[in-house]
C-alpha positions, 0 to 999 in steps of 0.5 A: 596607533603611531603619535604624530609627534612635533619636529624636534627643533635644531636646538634639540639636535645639536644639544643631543649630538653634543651629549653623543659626542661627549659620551663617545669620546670618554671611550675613544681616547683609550681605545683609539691609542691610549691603552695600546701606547700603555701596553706598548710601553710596559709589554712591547714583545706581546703587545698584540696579545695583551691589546687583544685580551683586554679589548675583548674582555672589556666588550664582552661586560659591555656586550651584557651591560647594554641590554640590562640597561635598556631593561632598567631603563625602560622601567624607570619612573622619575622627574628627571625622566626615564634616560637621563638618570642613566646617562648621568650616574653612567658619566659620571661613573665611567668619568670616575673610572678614567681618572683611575686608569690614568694613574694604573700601575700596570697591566692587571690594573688597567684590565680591572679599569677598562672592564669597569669603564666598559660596564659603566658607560654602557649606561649613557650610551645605551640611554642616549641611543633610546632618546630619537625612538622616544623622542624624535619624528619618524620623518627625522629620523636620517638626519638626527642618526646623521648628527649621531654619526657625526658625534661618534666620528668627532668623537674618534678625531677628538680622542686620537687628538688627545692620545696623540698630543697629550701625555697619557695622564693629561689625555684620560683627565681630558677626557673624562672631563669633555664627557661631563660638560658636553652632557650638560646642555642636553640634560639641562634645557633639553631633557623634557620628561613629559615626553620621555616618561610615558611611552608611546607608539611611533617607530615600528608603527611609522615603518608600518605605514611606509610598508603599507604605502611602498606595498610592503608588509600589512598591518597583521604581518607587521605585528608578532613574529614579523616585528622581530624578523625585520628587527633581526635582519637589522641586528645581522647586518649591524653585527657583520658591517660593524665587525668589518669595521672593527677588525680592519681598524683594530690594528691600525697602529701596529699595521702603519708602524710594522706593514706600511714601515711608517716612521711615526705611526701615532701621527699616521693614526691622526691624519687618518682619522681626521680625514676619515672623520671629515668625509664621514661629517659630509656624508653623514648629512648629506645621506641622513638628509636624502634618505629623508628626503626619498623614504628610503633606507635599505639600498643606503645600507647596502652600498656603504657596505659594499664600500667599506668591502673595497675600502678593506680590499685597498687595505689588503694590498697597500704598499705605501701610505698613499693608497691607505690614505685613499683606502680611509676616503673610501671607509670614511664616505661609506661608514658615514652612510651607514650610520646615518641610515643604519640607526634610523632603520633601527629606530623604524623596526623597533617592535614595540614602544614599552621596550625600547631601551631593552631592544636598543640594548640588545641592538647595541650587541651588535656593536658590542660583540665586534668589540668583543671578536674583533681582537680575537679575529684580529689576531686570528687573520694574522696567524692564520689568514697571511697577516694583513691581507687576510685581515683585510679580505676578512674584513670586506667579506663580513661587510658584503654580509652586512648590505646582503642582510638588510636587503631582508628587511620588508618593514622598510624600503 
């Protein structure tokens, strides 16, 4: 049986966004341009190479530290909770961590700190993304993925902010630091472990009676082998819309600076991000908040995958800054969609109660392995696929991938 849980109030969403946010900025900094400006400076004749072997070390732990977290997580018995632990050892760890790569001397020492970093912040990341299926009405799910979405995106604005106008030092300390204060209002006032100790049934069982209702999936079919199959359906179109993502972003500096000829990249990388974070805010809300309204997820999904598909296509064949500034509109908008309404599917075909943090940890593969691949198919469309504009065709087909997938789900409409 699903609980009909209480709406969570405005207080509690914006105190977990702010948790969210401060969480993803503590790795945004340094993937956005920190670690490549450090590798820049010590090895710039193979930049690419080394940008790549580090980023995808680093996703490759955090890809196996999520679901071990999630695991963990679910077993915890505490009077803070079964979450919170983990997003409080896990801060303060990773914050711990950052303050050490700020002062790394060189190549191998920044590896070692980014590896740590990226196995300790799994921790907050995965037990914050398992709070909205413990916690949260299913009739809310939109928009609190909406306000994750937002947080993640803010996150990046945040991060490039201090990358671009701080030295390298002062960016990671900064950084570091807003991770642990934007944790503290949530898990003050608004960790309640009696509502978060003790599972209970909700998610899959809510997408069940909306199944039912759209004349979907029964109650036996919903159960076993197709619980995972809609789960798994998700998990493909995550992975392939999020590698699309991933790749086309993933040399953006070196893309403004070598291809576009633009004569301050690191500012290009800037005013990108706070244009694409901006429409991502408005479309985060607006489409969090209608596909609430309609009981639909599905035919959002698919088209913010066919948007950032001509989003990557614009990219391909850019000449000049204009038409990428055009190109990051179209991403901005279409990514905002998808993770609004991409987490809220999730948390609907979740299979059972027990082990949510497990699945949200083996869910979060799908983001962990685009951090993982997209360097090497990164490099792997330079070399091999025509530089650039085989990047970018590269990077549309895997997001066509992604809406063609979540069109399989039967446990939501």
């Amino acid at each position: 049986m699903s609980e009909q849980r209480p709406l969570v109030t405005r207080g509690w969403i914006a105190s977990f966004g702010i948790m969210y946010l401060g969480v993803n900025i503590a790795w945004a900094a340094p993937s956005q341009l920190l670690i490549a400006n450090q590798i820049l400076a010590w090895h710039p004749a193979d930049k690419e190479a080394r940008l790549a072997f580090i980023m995808a070390l680093g996703g490759f732990l955090g890809l196996i530290a999520g679901p071990l977290v999630g695991i963990f997580s679910d077993k915890t018995r505490s009077r803070l909770g079964r979450r919170a632990p983990w997003i409080i050892i896990g801060s303060i760890g990773s914050a711990s961590t950052l303050l050490a790569m700020a002062f790394a001397p060189g190549y191998v020492w920044l590896v070692v700190g980014w590896c740590i970093f990226q196995m300790l912040v799994a921790a907050p990341v995965t037990a914050s993304q398992a709070i909205p299926p413990d916690r949260v009405n299913h009739s809310q799910y939109g928009i609190v993925s909406g306000v994750m979405g937002i947080s993640w995106t803010m996150a990046l604005v945040v991060g490039t902010l201090l990358g671009e106008s701080l030295s390298i030092k002062a960016a990671y300390i900064a950084s570091a630091a807003l991770m642990i204060l934007l944790c503290l209002p949530y898990l003050v006032k608004h960790n309640q472990t009696s509502l978060n100790t003790h599972p209970t049934e909700g998610a899959f069982a809510g997408a069940i009676m909306e199944a039912e209702a759209a004349g979907g999936l029964t109650s036996k079919e919903a159960t076993g082998i197709a619980a995972y199959r809609d789960f798994t359906w998700v998990f493909i179109s995550r992975l392939a819309a999020t590698l699309g993502n991933t790749v086309a972003l993933f040399y953006l500096l070196y893309f403004l600076r070598d291809q576009i000829k633009l004569e301050d990249p690191d500012l290009g990388v800037l005013q990108l991000t706070v244009i694409y974070a901006v429409v991502v805010v408005f479309a985060s809300i607006i489409s969090g908040k209608a596909s609430d309204k309609v009981g639909r997820r599905k035919p959002f999904v698919l088209f913010s995958c066919l948007g950032i598909a001509a989003a990557c296509l614009l990219m391909a064949w850019a000449t000049n800054y204009t038409i990428v500034i055009i190109a990051a509109i179209i991403l901005g908008a279409s990514w905002g969609i998808f993770t609004a309404i991409d987490q809220a599917l999730i948390n609907q075909v979740l299979p059972s109660a027990s082990s949510r943090g497990r699945d949200i940890g083996i869910m979060a593969i799908a983001v962990a392995t685009p951090n993982l691949a997209s360097p090497m198919l990164a490099a792997f469309a330079l070399l091999v696929l025509g530089g650039y504009p085989g990047l970018y065709v590269m990077s549309a087909s895997l997001a066509v991938i992604g809406g063609i997938s979540v069109m399989m789900v039967r446990g939501s409409r």
